[in-house]
Structure formats: structure tokens, C-alpha cells
C-alpha positions as CSV (number, residue, x, y, z in Angstrom):
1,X,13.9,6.2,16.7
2,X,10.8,4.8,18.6
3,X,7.7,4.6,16.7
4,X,5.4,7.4,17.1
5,X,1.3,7.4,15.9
6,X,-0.3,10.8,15.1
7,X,-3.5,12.1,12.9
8,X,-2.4,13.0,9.9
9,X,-4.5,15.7,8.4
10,X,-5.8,14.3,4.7
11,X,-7.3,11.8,6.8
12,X,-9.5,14.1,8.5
13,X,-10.3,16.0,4.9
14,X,-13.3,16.4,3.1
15,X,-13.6,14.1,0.3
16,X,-12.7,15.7,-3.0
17,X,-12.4,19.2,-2.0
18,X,-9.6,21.2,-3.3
19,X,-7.3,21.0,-0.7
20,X,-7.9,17.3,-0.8
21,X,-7.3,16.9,-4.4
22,X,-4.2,18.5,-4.3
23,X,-3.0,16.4,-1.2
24,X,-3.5,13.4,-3.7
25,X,-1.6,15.3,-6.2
26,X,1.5,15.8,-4.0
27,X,1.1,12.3,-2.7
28,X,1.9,11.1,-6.4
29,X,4.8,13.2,-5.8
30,X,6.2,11.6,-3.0
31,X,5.5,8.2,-4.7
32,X,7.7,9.4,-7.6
33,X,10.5,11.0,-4.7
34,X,10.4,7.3,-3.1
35,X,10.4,5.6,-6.3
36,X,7.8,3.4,-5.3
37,X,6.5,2.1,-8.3
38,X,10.3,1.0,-9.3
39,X,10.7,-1.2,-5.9
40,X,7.3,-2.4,-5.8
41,X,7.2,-3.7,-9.6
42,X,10.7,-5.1,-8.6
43,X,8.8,-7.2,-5.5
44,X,6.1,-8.8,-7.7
45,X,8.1,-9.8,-10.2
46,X,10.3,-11.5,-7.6
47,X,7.8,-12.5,-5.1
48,X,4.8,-14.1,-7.9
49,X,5.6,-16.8,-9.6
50,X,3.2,-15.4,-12.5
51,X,0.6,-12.1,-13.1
52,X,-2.5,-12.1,-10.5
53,X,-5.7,-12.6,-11.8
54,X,-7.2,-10.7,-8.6
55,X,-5.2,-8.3,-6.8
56,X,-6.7,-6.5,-3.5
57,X,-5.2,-2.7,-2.5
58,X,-5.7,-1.8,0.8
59,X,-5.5,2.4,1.3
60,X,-5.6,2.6,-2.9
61,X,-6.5,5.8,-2.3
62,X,-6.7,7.4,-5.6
63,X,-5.7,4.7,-7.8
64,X,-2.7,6.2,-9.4
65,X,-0.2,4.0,-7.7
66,X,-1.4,1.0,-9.0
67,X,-2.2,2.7,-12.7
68,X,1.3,3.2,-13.1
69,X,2.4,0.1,-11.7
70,X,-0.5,-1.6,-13.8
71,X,1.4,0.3,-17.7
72,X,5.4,-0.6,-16.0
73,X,4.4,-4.2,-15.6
74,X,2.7,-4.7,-18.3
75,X,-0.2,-6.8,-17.0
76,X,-3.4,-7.4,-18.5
77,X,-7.4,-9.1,-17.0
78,X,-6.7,-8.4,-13.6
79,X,-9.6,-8.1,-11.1
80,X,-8.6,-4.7,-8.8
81,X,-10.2,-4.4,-6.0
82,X,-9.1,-1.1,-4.2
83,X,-10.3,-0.6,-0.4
84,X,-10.1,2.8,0.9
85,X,-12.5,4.7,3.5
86,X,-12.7,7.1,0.7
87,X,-13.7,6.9,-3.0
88,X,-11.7,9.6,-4.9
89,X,-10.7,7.7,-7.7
90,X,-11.1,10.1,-11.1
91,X,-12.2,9.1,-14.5
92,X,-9.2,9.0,-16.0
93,X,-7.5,6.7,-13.7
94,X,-10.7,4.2,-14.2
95,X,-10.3,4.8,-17.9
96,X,-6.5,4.0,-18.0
97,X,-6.8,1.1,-15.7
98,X,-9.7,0.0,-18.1
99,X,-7.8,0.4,-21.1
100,X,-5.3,-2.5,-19.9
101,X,-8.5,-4.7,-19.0
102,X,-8.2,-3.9,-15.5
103,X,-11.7,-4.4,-14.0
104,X,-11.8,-1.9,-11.0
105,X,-14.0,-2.6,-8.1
106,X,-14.1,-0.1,-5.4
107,X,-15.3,-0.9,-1.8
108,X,-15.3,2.8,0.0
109,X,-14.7,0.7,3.7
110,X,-12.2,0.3,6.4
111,X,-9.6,-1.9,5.9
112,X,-9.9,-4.1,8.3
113,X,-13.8,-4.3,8.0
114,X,-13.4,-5.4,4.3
115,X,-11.1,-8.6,5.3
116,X,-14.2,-9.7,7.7
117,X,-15.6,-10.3,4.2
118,X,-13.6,-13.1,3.3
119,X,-13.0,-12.1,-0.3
120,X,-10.0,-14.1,-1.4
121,X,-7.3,-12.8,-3.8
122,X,-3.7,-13.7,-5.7
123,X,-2.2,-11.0,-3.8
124,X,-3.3,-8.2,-1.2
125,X,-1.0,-5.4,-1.3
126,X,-0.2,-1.7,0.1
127,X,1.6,1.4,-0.3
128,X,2.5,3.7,2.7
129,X,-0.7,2.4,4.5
130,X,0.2,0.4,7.3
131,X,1.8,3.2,9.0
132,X,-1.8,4.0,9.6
133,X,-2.1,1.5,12.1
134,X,-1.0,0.7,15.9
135,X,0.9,-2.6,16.6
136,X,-2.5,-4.3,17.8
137,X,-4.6,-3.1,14.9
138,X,-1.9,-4.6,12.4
139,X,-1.4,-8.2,13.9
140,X,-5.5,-8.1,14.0
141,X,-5.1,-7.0,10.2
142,X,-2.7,-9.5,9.3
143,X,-4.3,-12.2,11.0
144,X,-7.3,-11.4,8.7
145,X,-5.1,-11.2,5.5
146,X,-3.2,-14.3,5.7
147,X,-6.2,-16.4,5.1
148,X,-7.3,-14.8,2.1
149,X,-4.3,-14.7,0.0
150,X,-0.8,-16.5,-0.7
151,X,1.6,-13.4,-0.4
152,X,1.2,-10.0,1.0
153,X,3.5,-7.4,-0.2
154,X,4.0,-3.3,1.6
155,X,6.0,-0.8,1.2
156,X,5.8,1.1,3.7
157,X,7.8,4.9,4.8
158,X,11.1,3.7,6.6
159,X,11.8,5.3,10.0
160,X,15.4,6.7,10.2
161,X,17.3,10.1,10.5
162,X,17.6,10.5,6.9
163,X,13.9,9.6,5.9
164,X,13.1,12.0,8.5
165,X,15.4,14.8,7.0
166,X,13.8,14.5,4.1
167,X,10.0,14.3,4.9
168,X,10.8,18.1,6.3
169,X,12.2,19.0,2.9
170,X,8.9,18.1,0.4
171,X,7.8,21.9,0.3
172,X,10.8,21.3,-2.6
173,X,8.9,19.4,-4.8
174,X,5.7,21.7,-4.7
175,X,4.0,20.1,-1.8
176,X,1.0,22.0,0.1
177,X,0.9,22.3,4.2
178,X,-1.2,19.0,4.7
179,X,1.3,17.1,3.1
180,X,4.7,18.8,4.3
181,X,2.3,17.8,8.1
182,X,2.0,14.3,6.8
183,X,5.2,13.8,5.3
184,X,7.1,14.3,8.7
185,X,4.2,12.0,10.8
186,X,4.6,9.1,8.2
187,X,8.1,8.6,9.1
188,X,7.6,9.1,12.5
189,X,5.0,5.9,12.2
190,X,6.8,3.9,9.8
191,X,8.8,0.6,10.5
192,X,12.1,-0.5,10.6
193,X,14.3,-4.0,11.2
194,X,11.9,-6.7,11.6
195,X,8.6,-4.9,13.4
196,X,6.1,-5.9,10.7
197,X,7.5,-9.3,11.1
198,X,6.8,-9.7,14.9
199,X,3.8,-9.3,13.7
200,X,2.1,-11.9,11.0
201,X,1.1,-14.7,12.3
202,X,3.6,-17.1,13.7
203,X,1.8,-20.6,12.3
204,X,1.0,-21.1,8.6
205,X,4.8,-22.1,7.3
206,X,4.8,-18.6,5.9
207,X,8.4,-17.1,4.2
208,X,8.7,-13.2,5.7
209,X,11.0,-10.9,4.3
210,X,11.3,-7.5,5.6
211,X,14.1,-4.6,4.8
212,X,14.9,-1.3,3.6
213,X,14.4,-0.2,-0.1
214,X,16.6,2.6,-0.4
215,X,15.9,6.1,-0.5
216,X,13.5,6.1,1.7
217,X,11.2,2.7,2.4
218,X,11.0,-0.4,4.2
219,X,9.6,-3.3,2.0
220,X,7.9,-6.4,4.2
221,X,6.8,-9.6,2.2
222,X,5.2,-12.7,3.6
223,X,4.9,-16.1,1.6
224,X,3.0,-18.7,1.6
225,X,5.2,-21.2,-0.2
226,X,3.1,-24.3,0.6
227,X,1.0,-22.8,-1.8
228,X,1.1,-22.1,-5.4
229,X,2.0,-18.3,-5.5
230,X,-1.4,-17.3,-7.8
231,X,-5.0,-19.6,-7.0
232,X,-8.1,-19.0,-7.8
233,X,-9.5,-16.4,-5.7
234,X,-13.4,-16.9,-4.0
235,X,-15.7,-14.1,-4.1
């Protein structure tokens, strides 16, 4: 399957109205039909040598995701810093994440704009976000991120017939029209075999791992091995 970019509709959305909220909604579905907080937990455990003190999010979105992940891993005192173009995160996500002494910090930015700030972490992360992004915007983004932290880890939609099949089939698990639109156009840009690879920069020394997470994703990792796995990050 080549690689195809398309709008997807959320994007275009007004923030917080209703049809909006319930498009973040469905996407904690699809995070739960993915089982993305399972394989993601599974790659910081195996990818950090110990718990972040500062992780950054890129596309956080809601803050959900990383909520959840936040109560299956257990971690406590972590700086968050969640990037998105869009602040929709509720007060009950900001509560849970501050009952685990999670202190959330919320830059309502492009991605690629907030690197340029040179805010250094233990980890920068995302989930179903690159997807977002053309082969030339990534390597720009990557570029960007590999001098600000010692491992990157994405999960990301994976593109093959049976991811496909099943973005068609999300109606089934109570999804609205934007996201059964969205659904189908994430695959459609999503990655397979060693694309995000190619990408990150070639010099550094980094590790890069990059394959599928079955049902439905494609994990990419890159390493920086030269250098302890958790530093202290630089405002």
C-alpha cells in the first residue's frame, strides 16, 4: 500500500464543541481497540533504563492516553509536558494526572514550533501523531527531537490490508462520522517496514527499532545509547 496524506476532519473542528468532544471520546476507543496503552507501557519499560523525570507528548491531545498510561505504570513526580495545537484537556484528566504528582504543563502550539524551543526532556513520545505529517515535515521533526532527548518512542497506525479493514469497521464500537472518516485516512498515512527509520537522523550513534505491534500499529524507537537513558532535562 503506498502512503497516502489526507485532512482528516477533527483537525479542522472547533475546539470543544460537541461533535469535537465526542471525536475525543471515540478516539479513547480506538486507543482501547489498538491496545495502545498495553504496547506502549511494554516500550518504556523496555526502552528506559528507569521512570522519566520529564516526559514531552507531542499530539497529547486530550490527555487521556498518557493518564492511563501514567495509573498502568505506576509512575510518580514526572514533569508532562503535552504539546498539541489544541488545549482540550478536561478537569478530571488534570486532577487524575495530579493525583499521581504528575505536574501537567500544556503548550497549545505546533509540534514542530515547540522543538525550536529547545526544551530538553527524558523522553519525547507520541501516539498516532506522526501520521500527521509528510516525509519532509518528519525528518525536519526528528532532526529537531533528537537533540533534546535520549529516546523517542511512537506508535503509530500501521498501514496494511487488515488495519485498513478494520478502520472501516469502528461504527462497531460506537464511533461518530468524523471518526469512522478519520479512522480509514489514518491507515492510509500510517507507516510500515522501516519508513520512520529512513528518516531520523543518520549521525548521532543512535539504536532504531521500528516494527509492527500487533493488531493494528507500528512501534518506531530510536536510542541514544551513548547516553544514559534518563538526564537531567534543561528548561
Amino acid at each position: 500500500m503506498t502512503r497516502r496524506l489526507e485532512p482528516e476532519l477533527l483537525d479542522a473542528m472547533t475546539p470543544c464543541g460537541p461533535d469535537e468532544i465526542r471525536s475525543w471520546r471515540d478516539l479513547r476507543r480506538i486507543n482501547r481497540a489498538m491496545f495502545q496503552v498495553q504496547i506502549m507501557r511494554r516500550l518504556f519499560r523496555q526502552y528506559l533504563a528507569r521512570p522519566p523525570r520529564r516526559i514531552i507528548e507531542l499530539g497529547g491531545g486530550d490527555g487521556n492516553f498518557m493518564l492511563r498510561l501514567a495509573r498502568a505504570l505506576q509512575w510518580r513526580d514526572v514533569e508532562y509536558i503535552l504539546v498539541d495545537r489544541q488545549n482540550v484537556v478536561d478537569e478530571e484528566t488534570a486532577n487524575g494526572l495530579g493525583e499521581r504528582n504528575w505536574r501537567l504543563q500544556i503548550f497549545a502550539e505546533d509540534a514542530s514550533e515547540f522543538l525550536k524551543r529547545g526544551m530538553t526532556a527524558d523522553l519525547i513520545t507520541a501516539n498516532l501523531f506522526l501520521h500527521h505529517f509528510s516525509e519532509d515535515a518528519l525528518s525536519d521533526l526528528f532532526a529537531s527531537a533528537s537533540a533534546l532527548a535520549p529516546v523517542l518512542v511512537a506508535c503509530e497506525p500501521r498501514r496494511n490490508p487488515v488495519a485498513l479493514a478494520a478502520s472501516h469497521c469502528v461504527a462497531l464500537i460506537g464511533c461518530n462520522a468524523v471518526t469512522r472518516h478519520d479512522a480509514v485516512v489514518s491507515v492510509r498515512a500510517g507507516f510500515q517496514g522501516r519508513e520512520l527509520s529512513a528518516l531520523w537522523p543518520a549521525s548521532g550513534g543512535w539504536e532504531l527499532h521500528e516494527y509492527a505491534a500487533p493488531p493494528f500499529s507500528h512501534c518506531f524507537i530510536a536510542v541514544r545509547p551513548s547516553i544514559a537513558n534518563v538526564h537531567e532535562p534543561r528548561v
